[in-house]
C-alpha positions as CSV (number, residue, x, y, z in Angstrom):
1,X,-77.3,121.1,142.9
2,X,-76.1,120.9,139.3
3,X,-73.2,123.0,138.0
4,X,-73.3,126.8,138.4
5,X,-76.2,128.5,137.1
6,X,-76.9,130.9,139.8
7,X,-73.9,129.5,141.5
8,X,-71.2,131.7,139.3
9,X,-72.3,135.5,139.7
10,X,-72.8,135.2,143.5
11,X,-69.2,133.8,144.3
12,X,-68.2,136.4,141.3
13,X,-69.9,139.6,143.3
14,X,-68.0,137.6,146.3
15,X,-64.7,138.4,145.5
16,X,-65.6,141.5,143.6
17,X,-67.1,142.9,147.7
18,X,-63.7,141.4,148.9
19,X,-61.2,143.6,147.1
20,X,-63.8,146.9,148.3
21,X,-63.1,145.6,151.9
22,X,-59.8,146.3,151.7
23,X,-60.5,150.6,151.3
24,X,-63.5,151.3,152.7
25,X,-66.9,149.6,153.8
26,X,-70.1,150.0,155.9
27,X,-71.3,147.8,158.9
28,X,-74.8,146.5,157.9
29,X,-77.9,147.3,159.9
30,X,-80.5,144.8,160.3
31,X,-83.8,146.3,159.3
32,X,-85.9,146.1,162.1
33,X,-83.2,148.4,164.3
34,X,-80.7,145.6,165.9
35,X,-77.3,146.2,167.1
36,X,-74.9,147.0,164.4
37,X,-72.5,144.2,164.0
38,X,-69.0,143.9,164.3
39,X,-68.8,141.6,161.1
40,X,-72.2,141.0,159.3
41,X,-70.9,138.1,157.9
42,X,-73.6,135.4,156.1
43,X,-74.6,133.2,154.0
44,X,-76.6,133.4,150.7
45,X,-79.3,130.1,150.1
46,X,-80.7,129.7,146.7
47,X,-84.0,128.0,147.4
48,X,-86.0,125.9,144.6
49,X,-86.7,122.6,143.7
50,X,-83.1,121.4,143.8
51,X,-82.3,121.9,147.2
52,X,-80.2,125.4,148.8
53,X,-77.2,126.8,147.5
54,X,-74.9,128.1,149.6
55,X,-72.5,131.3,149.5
56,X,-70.3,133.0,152.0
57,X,-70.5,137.0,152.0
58,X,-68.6,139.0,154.1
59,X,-70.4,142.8,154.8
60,X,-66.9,145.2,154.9
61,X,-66.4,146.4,158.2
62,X,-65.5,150.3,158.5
63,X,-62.0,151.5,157.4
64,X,-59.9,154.5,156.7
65,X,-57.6,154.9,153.7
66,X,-55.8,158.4,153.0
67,X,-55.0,156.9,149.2
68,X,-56.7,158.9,146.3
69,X,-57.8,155.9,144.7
70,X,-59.9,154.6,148.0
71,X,-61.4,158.3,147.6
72,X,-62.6,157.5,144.4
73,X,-64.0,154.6,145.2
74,X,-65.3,155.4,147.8
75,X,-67.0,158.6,146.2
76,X,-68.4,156.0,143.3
77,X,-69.8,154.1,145.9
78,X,-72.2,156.7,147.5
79,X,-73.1,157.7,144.1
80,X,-74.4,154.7,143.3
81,X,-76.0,153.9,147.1
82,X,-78.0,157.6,146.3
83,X,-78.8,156.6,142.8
84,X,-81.0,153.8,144.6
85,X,-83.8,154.8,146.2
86,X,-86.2,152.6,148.4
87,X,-88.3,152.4,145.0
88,X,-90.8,149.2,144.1
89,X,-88.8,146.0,143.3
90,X,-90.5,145.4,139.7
91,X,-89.6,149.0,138.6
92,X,-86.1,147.9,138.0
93,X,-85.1,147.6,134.6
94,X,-81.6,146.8,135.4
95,X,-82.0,143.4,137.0
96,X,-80.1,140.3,135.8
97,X,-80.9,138.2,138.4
98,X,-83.6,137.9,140.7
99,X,-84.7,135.5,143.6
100,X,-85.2,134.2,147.2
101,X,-81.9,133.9,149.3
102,X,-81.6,133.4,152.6
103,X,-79.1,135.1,154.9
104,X,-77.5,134.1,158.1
105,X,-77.0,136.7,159.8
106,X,-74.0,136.0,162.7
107,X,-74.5,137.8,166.3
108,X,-71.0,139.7,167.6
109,X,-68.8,137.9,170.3
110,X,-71.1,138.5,173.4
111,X,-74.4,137.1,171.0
112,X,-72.8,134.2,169.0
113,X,-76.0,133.4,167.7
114,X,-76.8,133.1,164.0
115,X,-80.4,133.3,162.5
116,X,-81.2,132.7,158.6
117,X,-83.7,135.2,157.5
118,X,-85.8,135.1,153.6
119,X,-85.0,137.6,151.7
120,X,-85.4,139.0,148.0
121,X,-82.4,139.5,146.1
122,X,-81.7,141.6,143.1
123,X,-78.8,141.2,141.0
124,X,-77.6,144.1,139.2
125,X,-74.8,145.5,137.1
126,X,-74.2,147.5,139.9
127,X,-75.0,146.1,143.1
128,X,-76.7,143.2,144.8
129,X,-79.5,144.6,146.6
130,X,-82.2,142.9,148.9
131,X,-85.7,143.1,149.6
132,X,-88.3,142.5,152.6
133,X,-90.4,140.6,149.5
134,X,-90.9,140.8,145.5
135,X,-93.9,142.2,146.0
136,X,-94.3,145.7,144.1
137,X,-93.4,148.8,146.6
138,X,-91.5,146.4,149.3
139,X,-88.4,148.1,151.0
140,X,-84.8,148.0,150.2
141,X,-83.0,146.7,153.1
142,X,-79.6,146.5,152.1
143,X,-77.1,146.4,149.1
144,X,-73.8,145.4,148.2
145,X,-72.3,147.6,146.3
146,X,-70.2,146.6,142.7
147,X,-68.1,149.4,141.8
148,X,-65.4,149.6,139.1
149,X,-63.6,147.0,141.1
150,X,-65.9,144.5,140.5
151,X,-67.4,142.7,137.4
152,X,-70.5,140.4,137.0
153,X,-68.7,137.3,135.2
154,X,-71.5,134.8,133.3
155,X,-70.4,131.0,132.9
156,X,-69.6,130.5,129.3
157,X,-72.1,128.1,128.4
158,X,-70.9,126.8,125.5
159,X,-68.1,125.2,127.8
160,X,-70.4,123.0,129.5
161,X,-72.2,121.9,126.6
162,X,-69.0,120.6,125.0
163,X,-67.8,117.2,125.6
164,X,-65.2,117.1,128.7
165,X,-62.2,116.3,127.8
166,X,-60.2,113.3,129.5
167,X,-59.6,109.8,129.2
168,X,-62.3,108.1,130.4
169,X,-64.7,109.2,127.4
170,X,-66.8,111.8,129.3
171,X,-69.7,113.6,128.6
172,X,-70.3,117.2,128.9
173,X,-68.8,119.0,132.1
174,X,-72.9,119.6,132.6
175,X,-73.7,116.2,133.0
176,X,-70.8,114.8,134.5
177,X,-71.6,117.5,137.5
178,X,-75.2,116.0,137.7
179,X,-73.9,112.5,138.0
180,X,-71.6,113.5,140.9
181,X,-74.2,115.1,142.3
182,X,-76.3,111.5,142.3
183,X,-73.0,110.0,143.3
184,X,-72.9,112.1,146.5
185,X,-76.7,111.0,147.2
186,X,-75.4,107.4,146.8
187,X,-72.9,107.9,149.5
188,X,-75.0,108.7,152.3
189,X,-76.6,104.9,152.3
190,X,-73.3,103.2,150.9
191,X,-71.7,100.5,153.3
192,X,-68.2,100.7,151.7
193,X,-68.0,104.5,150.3
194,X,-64.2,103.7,149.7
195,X,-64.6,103.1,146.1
196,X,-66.9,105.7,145.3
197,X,-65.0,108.0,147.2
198,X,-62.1,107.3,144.9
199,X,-64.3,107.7,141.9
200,X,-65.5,111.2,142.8
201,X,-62.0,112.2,143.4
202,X,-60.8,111.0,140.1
203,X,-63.3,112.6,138.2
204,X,-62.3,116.0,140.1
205,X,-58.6,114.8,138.8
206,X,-59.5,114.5,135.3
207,X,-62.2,117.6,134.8
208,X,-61.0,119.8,137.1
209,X,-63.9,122.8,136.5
210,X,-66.0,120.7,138.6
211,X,-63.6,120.8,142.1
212,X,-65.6,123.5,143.4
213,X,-68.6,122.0,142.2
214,X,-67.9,119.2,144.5
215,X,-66.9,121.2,147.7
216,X,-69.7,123.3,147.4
217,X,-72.0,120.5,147.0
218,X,-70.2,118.8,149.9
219,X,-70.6,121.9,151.8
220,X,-74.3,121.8,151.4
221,X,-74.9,118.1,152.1
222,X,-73.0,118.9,155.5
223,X,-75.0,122.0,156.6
224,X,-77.8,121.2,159.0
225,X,-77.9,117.5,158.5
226,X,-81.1,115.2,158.5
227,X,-79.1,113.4,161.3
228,X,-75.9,115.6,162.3
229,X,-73.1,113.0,163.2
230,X,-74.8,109.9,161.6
231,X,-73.8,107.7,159.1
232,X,-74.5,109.5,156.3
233,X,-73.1,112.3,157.2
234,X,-69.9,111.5,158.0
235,X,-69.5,109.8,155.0
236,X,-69.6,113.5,153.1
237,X,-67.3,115.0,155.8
238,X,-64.9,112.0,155.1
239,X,-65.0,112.6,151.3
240,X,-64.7,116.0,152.1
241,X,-61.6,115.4,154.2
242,X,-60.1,113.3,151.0
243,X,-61.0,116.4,148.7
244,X,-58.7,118.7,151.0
245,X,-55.2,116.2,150.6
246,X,-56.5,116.4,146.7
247,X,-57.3,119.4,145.5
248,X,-57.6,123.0,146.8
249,X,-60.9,125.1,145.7
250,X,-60.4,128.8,144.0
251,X,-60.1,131.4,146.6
252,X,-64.2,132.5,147.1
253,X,-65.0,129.2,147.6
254,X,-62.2,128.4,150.0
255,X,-63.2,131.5,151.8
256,X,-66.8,130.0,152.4
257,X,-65.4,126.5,153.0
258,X,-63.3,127.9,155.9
259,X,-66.3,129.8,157.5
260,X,-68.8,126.3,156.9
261,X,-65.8,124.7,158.9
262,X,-65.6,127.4,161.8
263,X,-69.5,127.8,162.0
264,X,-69.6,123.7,162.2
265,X,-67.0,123.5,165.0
266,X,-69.0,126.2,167.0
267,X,-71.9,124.7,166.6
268,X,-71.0,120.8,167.5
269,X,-67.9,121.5,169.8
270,X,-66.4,118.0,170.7
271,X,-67.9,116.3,167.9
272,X,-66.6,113.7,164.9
273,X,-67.8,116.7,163.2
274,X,-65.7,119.3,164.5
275,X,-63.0,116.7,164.1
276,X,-63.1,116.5,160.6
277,X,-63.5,120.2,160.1
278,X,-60.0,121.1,162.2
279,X,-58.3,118.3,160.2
280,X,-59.7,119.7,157.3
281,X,-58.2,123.1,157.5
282,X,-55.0,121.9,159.0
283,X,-54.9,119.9,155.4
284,X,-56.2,122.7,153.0
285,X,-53.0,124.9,154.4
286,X,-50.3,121.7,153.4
287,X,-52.5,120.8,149.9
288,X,-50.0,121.8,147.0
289,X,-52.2,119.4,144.4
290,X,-52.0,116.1,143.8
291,X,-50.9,114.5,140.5
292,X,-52.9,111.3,141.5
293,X,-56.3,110.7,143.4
294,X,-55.8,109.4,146.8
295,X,-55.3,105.6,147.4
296,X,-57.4,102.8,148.6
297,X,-55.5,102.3,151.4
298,X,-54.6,106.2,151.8
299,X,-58.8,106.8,151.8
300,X,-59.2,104.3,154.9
301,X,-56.8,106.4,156.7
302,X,-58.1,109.7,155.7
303,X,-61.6,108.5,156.8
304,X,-59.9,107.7,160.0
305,X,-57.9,111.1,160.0
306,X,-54.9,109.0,160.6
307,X,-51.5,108.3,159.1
308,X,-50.5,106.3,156.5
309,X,-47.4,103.5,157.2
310,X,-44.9,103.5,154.6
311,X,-42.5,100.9,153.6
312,X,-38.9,101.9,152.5
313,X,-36.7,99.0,151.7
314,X,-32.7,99.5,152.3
315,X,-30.2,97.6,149.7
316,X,-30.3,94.2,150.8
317,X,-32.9,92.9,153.3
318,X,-33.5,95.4,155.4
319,X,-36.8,97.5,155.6
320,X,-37.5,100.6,157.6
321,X,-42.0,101.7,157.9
322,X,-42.4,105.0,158.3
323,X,-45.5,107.0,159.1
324,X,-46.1,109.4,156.4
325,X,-49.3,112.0,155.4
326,X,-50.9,113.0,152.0
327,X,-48.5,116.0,152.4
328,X,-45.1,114.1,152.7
329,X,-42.4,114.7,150.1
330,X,-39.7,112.0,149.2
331,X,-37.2,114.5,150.8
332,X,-38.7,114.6,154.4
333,X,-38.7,111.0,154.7
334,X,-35.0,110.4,153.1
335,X,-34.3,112.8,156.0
336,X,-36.1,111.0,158.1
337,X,-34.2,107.8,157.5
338,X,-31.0,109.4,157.5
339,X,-31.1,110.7,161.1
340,X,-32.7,107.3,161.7
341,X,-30.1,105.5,160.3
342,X,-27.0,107.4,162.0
343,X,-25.8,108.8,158.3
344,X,-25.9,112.2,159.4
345,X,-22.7,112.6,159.1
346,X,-22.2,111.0,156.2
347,X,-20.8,113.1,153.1
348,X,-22.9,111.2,150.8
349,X,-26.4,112.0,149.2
350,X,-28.8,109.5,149.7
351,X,-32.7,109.2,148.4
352,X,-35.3,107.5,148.0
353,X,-35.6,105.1,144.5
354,X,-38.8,103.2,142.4
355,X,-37.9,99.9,142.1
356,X,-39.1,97.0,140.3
357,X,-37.4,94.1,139.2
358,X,-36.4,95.4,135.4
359,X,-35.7,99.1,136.2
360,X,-34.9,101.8,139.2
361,X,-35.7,105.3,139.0
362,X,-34.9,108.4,141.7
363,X,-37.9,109.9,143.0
364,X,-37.9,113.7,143.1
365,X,-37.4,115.6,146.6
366,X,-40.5,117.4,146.1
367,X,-42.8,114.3,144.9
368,X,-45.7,113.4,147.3
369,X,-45.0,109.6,148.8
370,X,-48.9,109.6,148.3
371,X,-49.2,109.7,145.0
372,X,-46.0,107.5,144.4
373,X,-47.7,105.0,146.4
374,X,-51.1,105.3,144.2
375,X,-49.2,104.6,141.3
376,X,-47.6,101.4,142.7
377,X,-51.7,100.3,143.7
378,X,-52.3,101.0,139.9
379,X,-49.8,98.9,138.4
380,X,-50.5,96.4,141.0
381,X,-53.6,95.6,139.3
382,X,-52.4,95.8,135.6
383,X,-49.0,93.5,136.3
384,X,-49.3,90.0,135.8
385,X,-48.8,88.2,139.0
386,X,-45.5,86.8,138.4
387,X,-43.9,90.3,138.2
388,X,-42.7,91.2,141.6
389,X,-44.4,94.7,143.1
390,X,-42.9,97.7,142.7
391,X,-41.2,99.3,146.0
392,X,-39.6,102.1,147.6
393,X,-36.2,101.4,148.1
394,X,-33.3,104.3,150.1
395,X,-30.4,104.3,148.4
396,X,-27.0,106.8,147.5
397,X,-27.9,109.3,145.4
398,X,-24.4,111.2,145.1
399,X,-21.0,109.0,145.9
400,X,-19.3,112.5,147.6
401,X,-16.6,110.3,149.5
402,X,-16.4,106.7,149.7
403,X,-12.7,106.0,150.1
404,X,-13.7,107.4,153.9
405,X,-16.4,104.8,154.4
406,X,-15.8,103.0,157.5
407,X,-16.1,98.7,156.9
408,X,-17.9,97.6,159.6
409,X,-20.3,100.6,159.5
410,X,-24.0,100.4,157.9
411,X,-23.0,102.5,155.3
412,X,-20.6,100.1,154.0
413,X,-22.7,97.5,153.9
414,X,-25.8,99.6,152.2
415,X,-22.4,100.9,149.6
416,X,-21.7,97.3,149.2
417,X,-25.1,96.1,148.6
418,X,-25.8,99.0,145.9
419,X,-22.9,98.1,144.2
420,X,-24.2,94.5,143.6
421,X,-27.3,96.0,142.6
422,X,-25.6,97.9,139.8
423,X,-23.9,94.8,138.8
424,X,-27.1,92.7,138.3
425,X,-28.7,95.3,136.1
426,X,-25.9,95.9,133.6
427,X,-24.9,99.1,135.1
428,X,-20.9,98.1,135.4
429,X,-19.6,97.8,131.9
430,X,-16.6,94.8,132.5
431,X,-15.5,91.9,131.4
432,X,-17.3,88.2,131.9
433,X,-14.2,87.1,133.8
434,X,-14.9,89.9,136.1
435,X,-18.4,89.9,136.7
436,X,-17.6,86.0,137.5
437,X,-15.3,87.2,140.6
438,X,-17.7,89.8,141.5
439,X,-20.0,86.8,142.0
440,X,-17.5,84.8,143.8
441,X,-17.3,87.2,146.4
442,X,-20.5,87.6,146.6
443,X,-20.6,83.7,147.7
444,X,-18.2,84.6,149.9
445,X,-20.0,87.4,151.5
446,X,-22.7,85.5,152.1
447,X,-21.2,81.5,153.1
448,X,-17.8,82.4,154.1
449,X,-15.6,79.6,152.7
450,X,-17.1,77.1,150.0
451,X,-19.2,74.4,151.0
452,X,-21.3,71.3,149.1
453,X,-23.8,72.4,152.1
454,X,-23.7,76.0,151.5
455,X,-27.1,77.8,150.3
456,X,-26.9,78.6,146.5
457,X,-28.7,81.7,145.2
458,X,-30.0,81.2,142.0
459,X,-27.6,82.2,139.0
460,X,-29.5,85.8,138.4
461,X,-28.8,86.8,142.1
462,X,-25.4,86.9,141.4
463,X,-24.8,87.2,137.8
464,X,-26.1,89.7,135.2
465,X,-28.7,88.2,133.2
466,X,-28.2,90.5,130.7
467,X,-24.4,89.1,130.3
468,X,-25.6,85.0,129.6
469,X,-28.2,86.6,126.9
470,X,-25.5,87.8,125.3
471,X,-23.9,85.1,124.3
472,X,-26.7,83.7,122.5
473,X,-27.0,83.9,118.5
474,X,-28.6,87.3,117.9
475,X,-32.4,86.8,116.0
476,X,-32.7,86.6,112.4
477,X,-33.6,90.5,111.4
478,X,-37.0,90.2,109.8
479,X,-36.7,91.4,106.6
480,X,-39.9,93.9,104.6
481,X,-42.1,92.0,102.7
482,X,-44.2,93.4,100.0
483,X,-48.2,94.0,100.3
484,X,-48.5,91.0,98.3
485,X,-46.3,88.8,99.9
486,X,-48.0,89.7,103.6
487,X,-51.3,89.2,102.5
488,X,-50.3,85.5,101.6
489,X,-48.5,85.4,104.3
490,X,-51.8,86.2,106.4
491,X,-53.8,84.0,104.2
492,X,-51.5,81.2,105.3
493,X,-51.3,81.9,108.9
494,X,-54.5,80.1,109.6
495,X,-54.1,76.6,107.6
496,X,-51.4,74.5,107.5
497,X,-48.4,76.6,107.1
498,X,-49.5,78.7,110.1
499,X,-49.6,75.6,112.2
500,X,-46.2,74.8,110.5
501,X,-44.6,78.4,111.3
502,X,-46.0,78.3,115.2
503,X,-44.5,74.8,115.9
504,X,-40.8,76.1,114.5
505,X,-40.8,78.8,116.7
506,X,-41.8,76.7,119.8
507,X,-38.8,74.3,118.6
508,X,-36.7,77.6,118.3
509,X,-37.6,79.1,122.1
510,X,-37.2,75.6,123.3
511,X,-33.3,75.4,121.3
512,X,-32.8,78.5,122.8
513,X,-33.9,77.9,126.4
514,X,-31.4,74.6,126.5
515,X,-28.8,76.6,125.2
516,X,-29.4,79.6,127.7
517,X,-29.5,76.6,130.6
518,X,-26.0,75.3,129.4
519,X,-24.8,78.6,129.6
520,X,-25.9,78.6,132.9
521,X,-25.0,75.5,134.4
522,X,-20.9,76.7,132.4
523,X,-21.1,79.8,134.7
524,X,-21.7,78.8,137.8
525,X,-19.3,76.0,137.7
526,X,-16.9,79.3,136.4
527,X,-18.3,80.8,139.5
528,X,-17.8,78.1,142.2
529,X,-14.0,77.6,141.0
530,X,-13.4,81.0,141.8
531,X,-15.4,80.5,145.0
532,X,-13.3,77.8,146.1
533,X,-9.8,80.3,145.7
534,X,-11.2,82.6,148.2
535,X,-11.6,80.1,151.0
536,X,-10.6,82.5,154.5
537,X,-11.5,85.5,153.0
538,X,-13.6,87.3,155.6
539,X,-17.0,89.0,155.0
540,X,-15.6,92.4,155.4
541,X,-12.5,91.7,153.6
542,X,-14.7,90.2,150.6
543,X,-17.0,93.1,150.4
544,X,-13.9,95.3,150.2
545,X,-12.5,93.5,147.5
546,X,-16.1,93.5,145.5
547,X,-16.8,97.3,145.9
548,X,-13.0,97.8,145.1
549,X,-13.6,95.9,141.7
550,X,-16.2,98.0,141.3
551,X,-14.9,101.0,141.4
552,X,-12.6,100.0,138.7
553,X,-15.1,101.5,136.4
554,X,-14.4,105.2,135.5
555,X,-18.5,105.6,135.8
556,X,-19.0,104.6,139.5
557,X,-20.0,108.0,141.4
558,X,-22.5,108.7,138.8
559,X,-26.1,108.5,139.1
560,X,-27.6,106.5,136.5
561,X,-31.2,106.4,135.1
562,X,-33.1,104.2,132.9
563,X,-34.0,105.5,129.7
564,X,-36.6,104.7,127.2
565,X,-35.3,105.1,123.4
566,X,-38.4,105.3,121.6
567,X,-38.4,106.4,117.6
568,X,-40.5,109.4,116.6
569,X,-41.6,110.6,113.9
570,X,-40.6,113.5,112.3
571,X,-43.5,115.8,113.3
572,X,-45.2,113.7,115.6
């Protein structure tokens, strides 16, 4: 059904009845003399052309209170329960709402059965009352009583007449809820609901009013199925599944979600249903909020109600997978790898880093790997597909104690190999002659002693590229030109002296691409000479010697981050 329109005052009178439950309350009586129940708890169906609408309502069971508020409640309560008489429905001038509902009325524990009955209800300031019929004279069977606790709430309108606001140039919150609403009627015949699903979930992400639009509407589609277990349905319990690692509803309707899932798992023990309702509420008690939607990959797992393998990559070669869930934080699976790893006793901090080939960043012990890994499947698509992937790499985070470090120990080694890391990306402030030793040992490191025969890397795995760029003539500054002067400028860029200007640059990236290959070639001879002095140096004794140089630097211990200098206007 469409966003709220009767929706809104029934969840509002909801949690209005809730907070009365807590002081005093009445067990309801069913009308034709039943046994009084233990908890008349039901459910409220809007019928009309648009299909039911469903809300949870809890009748308050009796309860004692010796505070004087509960007494005055309590005494406002029967005054307005005597004000109301069994009088004809149509003599009420004080409705606001009227219409046909139907209740589920739930049996006690030795009669677990639940029956939906038709009745009239009447919304009014003070009470939600119900009626055999609307027919003039027919009987009041029950009310709910809205005291001073409670309020009647309308949905601004105006809200959902204005244009949403988001990225993606929506409409109004309106009709953005009616276009999820034919979304959801798309899913039940879709063969691959994957990217739909994800579609839903982002629009939930982006206009967030409509969350318990969805769930309620997900709610409906799964109660009392054309085909309970089919297809179709499972396809809503899976998006609903996806909803619970994403977003949590407001309290009323995450009240009536949890009763939808208990009432489906006693009704279809043993099934894929009841399934997906237990991992449902095992997820809405871990669901925090997501800062992105779910995955591709993450959805196919969810839709299995199954874990997601994560990849963490160690400095160097190594890579540890590690089964992780919407719900895991960076923190639990550092942990993870550092009990796995035997650093346990290691005085050192260690975490887990984003990594891509031109910067590294620490990822927060609180952030969700889920959305970390979301965010690596976005810039998947819009990176070119040279650019190496982006990755999750476990690394120091805080160099406590390293004189202590054992040599032949792992932690060494992933020491040593973060310290050639910092190397390669400028983070080590030395000289050239230096960073050309560093690289020797490197060599060394890897080959033992030098070798015509010995695998090469390639000059930027073993030298900065930021130092050989360096050394090339800085560009010319390009100096302001006058409106005039740029609109000739532009006039000429398509004739002749365009075609001139493009071919000297080519000739200038080409002058400058043989210069930066001399340089180059000049280092790595530099390099191998250097190479050749260290011939029976062992492995252990050369990374000793390189993290030794690089600890030269008054900096090393500190945790760097890449920052991005961008100017700002005043005011802006």
């Amino acid at each position: 059904m469409p966003f709220p329109g009767g929706l809104w005052w029934l969840l509002c009178c909801r949690q209005g009845f809730t907070l009365l439950r807590r002081d005093y309350g009445e067990a309801d009586r069913e009308a034709d003399g039943e046994a009084e129940e233990e908890e008349a708890s039901f459910e409220l169906r809007a019928q009309g052309d648009q299909g039911s609408l469903e809300v949870s309502l809890s009748q308050p069971t009796r309860s004692s209170s010796g505070s004087e508020r509960s007494l005055l409640v309590a005494e406002e309560m029967r005054s307005l329960i005597a004000e109301k008489g069994p009088g004809p429905v149509e003599d009420d001038s004080d409705a606001l709402v009227k219409g046909w509902l139907q209740r589920e009325v739930r049996g006690g524990v030795k009669t677990p059965w639940i029956r939906p009955r038709r009745y009239w209800f009447v919304l009014t300031p003070d009470s939600l009352d119900y009626y055999s019929s609307n027919e003039k004279g027919a009987r009041r069977l029950g009310s709910l009583v809205l005291t001073s606790l409670c309020a009647v709430l309308w949905p601004d309108k105006q809200t959902y007449k204005d244009t949403a606001p988001g990225p993606r140039g929506y409409s109004t919150l309106r009709d953005e809820a009616v276009k999820l609403f034919n979304s959801l009627q798309q899913l039940e015949s879709e063969q691959d609901p994957v990217p739909l699903m994800q579609g839903v979930l982002q629009t939930c992400l982006d206009l967030p009013p409509l969350v318990d639009e969805i769930y309620c509407q997900l709610v409906k589609q799964t109660t009392e199925p054309p085909a309970p277990g089919g297809q179709g349905d499972l396809h809503y319990w899976q998006l609903l599944t996806c909803m619970s690692c994403t977003f949590l509803p407001s309290p009323p309707v995450l009240r009536f979600l949890r009763f939808h899932l208990d009432r489906t798992e006693s009704r279809f023990p043993a099934s894929e249903m009841a399934k997906y309702a237990s991992f449902i509420r095992e997820a809405l008690g871990k669901t925090k909020g997501r800062q992105c939607v779910p995955s591709l990959e993450e959805i196919l797992v969810l839709m299995r109600r199954q874990e997601m393998i994560c990849t963490v990559h160690c400095p160097g070669a190594a890579a540890c997978r590690v089964a992780i869930s919407s719900h895991t934080t960076a923190e639990e699976v550092a942990q993870e790898l550092v009990s796995r790893l035997g650093l346990s006793q290691s005085p050192n901090l260690f975490a887990l880093y984003e990594q891509s080939r031109r910067r590294e960043q620490p990822v927060g012990n609180t952030t969700l790997l889920a959305d970390v890994l979301t965010r690596f499947e976005n810039l998947a698509g819009e990176q070119r597909e040279q650019d190496p992937p982006c990755r999750l790499c476990f690394k120091h985070y805080g160099f406590l104690d390293t004189d202590n470090v054992p040599r032949d120990s792992l932690e060494f080694a992933l020491l040593f190999e973060q310290a050639h890391e910092m190397v390669l990306r400028g983070y080590v402030p030395t000289s050239e002659e230096t960073l050309q030793t560093l690289a020797a040992l490197r060599l060394q490191s890897l080959n033992s002693d030098f070798s015509t025969h010995a695998p090469c890397p390639r000059l930027e795995e073993l030298f900065p590229p930021r130092a050989l760029h360096a050394r090339l003539p800085p560009p010319r500054p390009r100096t302001a030109k006058c409106r005039g002067a740029r609109l000739r400028a532009g006039l000429l860029a398509g004739g002749l002296w365009g075609q001139a200007l493009a071919k000297q640059r080519a000739e200038r990236d080409q002058r400058l691409r043989g210069r930066l290959r001399e340089e180059g070639a000049s280092t790595v001879a530099a390099i191998v000479e250097k190479w050749k002095l260290l011939q029976g140096m062992g492995r252990p004794e050369a990374m000793a010697a390189y993290v030794a140089l690089v600890r030269e630097w008054p900096g090393f211990g500190s945790t760097l981050f890449d920052v991005d200098l961008r100017a700002v206007r005043p005011g802006g």
